[in-house]
N, C-alpha and C positions, 0 to 999 in steps of 0.2 A: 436262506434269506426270504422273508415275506415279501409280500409284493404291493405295489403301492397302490390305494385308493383314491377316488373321488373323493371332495369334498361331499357331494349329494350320496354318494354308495356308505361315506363314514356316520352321516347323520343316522342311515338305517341300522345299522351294527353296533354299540357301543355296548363295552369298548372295542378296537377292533386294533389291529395291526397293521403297523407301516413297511417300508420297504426296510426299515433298520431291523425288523423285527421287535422291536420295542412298542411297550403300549402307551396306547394314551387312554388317558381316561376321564370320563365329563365329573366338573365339580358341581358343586350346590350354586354356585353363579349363573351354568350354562354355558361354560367355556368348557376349557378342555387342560388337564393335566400331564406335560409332557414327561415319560419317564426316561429323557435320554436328552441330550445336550442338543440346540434350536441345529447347530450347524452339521452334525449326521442325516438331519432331513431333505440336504441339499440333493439336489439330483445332478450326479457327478458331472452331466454334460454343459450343465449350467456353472460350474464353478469357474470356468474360462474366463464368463462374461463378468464375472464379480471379481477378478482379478487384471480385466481390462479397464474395470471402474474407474480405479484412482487415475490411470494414465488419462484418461476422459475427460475427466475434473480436471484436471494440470494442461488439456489443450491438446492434447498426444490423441490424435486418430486412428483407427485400424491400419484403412488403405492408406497411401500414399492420395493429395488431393484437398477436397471440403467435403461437406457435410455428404453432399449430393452424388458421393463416391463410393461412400461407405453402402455395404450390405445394411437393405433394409433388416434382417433378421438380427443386427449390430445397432442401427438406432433404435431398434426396440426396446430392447436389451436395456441398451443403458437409458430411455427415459424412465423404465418400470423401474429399474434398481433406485435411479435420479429419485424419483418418486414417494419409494419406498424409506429412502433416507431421511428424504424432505419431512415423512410422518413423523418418523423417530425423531429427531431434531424438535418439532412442532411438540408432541408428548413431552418431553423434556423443558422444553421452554413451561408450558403450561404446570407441571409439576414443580418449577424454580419457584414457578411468581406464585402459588398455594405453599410452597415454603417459606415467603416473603425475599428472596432474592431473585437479584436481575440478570437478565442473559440478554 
């Protein structure tokens, strides 16, 4: 199994190897090519928090309590994932309405 880079240590190597062992590799855009499925990039210890998401969003807390109960390393978690969604959702809206339908 390879072992996982930096964003800054992948800019100097390309292409180079992730922790899947799979490559990636930069296109004529200045992105990047993935040759392996987005969700093997996950780093196992984080998959927890992406599976506590939904219950997040439905109101279901870690601890027992409110907000101010919960593990700061748990509201982290879930505002960056909140976040991350929030992007998706916004890309998708913007690509509806350049197709001329509405969301």
């Amino acid at each position: 199994m390879g072992s996982t880079v930096t964003f800054e240590d992948a800019l100097e190597q390309r292409p180079w190897t992730l922790r899947t062992g799979e490559i990636v590799e930069p296109n004529k855009q200045g992105s990047y090519l993935l040759n392996t499925c987005r969700a093997n990039l996950i780093n196992p210890d984080h998959i927890k928090y992406l599976q506590l998401y939904a219950m997040y969003k439905d109101g279901f807390l870690l601890e027992a309590g409110g907000v101010m109960h919960q593990p700061a390393q748990y509201i982290q978690a879930m505002r960056i994932i909140d976040s991350e969604v929030n992007k998706i959702h916004e890309r998708e809206r913007e690509a509806s309405k350049k197709k001329g339908g509405k969301r």
